[in-house]
C-alpha positions, 0 to 999 in steps of 0.5 A, a space after each residue: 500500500 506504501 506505493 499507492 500512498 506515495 503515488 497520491 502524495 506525489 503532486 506535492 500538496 497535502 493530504 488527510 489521512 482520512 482523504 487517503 483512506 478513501 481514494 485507496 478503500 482502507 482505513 485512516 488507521 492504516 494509512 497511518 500504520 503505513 506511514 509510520 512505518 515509512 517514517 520509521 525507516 528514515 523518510 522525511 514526510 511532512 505533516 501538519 495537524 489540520 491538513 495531514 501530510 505531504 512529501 517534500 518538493 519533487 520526491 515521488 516513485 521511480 518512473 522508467 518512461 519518465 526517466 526516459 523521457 528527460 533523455 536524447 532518443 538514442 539513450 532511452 533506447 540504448 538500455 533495456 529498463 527494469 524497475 522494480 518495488 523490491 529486489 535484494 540488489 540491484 546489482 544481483 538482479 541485473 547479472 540474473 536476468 542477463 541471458 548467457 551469450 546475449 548480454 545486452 546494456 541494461 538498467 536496474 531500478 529497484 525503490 527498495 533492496 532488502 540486500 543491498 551491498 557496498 565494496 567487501 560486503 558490506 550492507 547498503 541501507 536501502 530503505 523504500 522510496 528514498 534513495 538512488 539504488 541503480 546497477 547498468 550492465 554493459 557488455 564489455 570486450 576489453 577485459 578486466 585491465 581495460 576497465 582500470 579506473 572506471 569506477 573512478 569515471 562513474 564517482 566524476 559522473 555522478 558528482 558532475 550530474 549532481 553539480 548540474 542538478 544544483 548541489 554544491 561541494 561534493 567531493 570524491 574518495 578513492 576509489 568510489 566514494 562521493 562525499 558531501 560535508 565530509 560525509 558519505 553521500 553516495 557509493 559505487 560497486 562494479 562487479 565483472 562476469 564473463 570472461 576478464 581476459 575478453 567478452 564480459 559484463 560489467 554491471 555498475 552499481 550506485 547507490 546514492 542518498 537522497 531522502 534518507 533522513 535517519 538510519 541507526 544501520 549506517 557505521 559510518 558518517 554519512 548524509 543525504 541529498 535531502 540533510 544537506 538542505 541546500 535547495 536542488 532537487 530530490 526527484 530521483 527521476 531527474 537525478 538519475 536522467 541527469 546522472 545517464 546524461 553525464 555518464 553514456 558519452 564518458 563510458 563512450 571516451 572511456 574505452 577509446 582512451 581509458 581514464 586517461 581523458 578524466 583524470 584532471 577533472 577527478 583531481 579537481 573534486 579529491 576530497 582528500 588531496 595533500 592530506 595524511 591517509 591510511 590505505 589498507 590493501 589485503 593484509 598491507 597498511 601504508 601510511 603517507 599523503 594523498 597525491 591523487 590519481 595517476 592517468 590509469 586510476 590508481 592511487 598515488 601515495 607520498 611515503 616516507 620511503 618513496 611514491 607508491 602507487 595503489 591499485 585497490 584497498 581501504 582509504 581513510 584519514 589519519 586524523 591523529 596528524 596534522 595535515 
């Protein structure tokens, strides 16, 4: 019923409780048990006594032809488009459904994963109706070293597709993080099958905060679109338009000339350049300065005993010293 009440909230005026009960055939009671819930799972809705309750200004329920249609001709149809109430992720969807020998560019939407993953397993909270939750499955002839720095590629989409919605100051992580205010606003997960050497699929996964305005499931500092408070849109079908818009031609100069093209632009939003951090990669820990990323998307690390450069770990900020 979440979905029904959501989509009668969706022109953004108030509703009673009571005027919903009667559009779906239930009761007040039930509207609001739905409601809670909602609300207990960290979506901000609005309410006022005496005149019920409203979603905030451009929030409502995914829609693939209205995602489409915010799109050039070409790129509506380069995808096939799935969308689902309920997936465990996107991402695992996405690999399912591709027939074997017949891989096709395709886009998983879901409102809610029940599990929904982040790099090394770890959960994704993915509540219903908040959030960005999106994998695209590209068909893919390069094999695994050509897909170097693609994640990296994605992470400066994204920033540059919320930059073109209205928000300002977010900042990218190595290897696939976008922060905001510090804090985690969104991720990236790229998962390859096929054969690395040659033909495969690279399912690219994103998740991206927007509504989400309480989670006691998050270990770690995180915002969303919505508790930046800074006046952009929360339309997720917009910001996912907007998001493919940046994305299709990058991925097009991506496998011609590789990372190579966008390292300078990702430099400019390192949200930790010059600064002290620790990398954590397999059973290594290295401590040195940030100095960005080199033209293949690997990490170049300033240590006392020379440059190194990263090719995968855990990035985090020694805190303890001065910077």
């Amino acid at each position: 019923m979440l979905s029904e009440i959501l989509a009668l909230l969706a022109d953004g005026r108030f509703h009673s409780g009571e005027a919903l009960g009667e559009a779906l055939g239930v009761s007040r009671a039930a509207v609001w048990k739905s409601l809670k819930r909602l609300e207990d799972d960290g979506y901000p809705l609005q309410r006022v006594r005496g005149k019920g309750y409203r979603l905030p200004p451009g929030a409502g329920l995914l829609d693939a032809e209205l995602i489409r249609s915010r799109l050039p001709a070409e790129l509506a149809s380069r995808w096939q488009w799935l969308v689902y109430q309920q997936v465990d992720s996107t991402n695992a969807q996405a690999q399912r459904v591709q027939a074997p020998g017949q891989a096709r560019p395709l886009i998983v939407l879901a409102e809610q994963q029940v599990a929904g993953r982040g790099r090394r397993g770890r959960q994704w909270a993915s509540p219903f109706a908040q959030n960005i939750y999106l994998s695209l499955a590209e068909p893919v002839s390069v094999g695994g070293p050509g897909l170097e720095g693609l994640s990296l590629l994605v992470g400066l989409c994204l920033v540059q597709a919320l930059e073109d919605a209205g928000y300002r100051g977010c900042q990218l992580k190595w290897p696939n993080d976008v922060l905001l205010d510090g804090a985690k606003l969104a991720g990236i997960l790229l998962e390859i099958s096929g054969d690395l050497t040659g033909e495969a699929v690279v399912v690219i996964g994103v998740g991206v905060n927007v509504l989400l305005d309480a989670a006691a499931t998050i270990d770690q500092s995180w915002v969303s679109l919505y508790r930046s408070g800074q006046r952009a849109t929360l339309d997720r079908n917009e910001l996912i338009a907007t998001f493919l818009k940046r994305l299709a031609p990058s991925l097009q100069l991506f496998h011609e000339q590789g990372f190579a093209p966008f390292r300078q632009q990702w430099m400019a939003r390192n949200a930790w350049a010059g600064k002290a951090v620790k990398v954590i990669s397999g059973s290594n820990e290295l401590l040195g300065i940030d100095g960005g990323v080199n033209a293949r998307g690997a990490l170049l690390l300033r240590t006392e005993s020379g440059d190194v450069e990263i090719s995968g770990g855990e990035v985090s900020l020694r805190l303890n010293h001065a910077s």
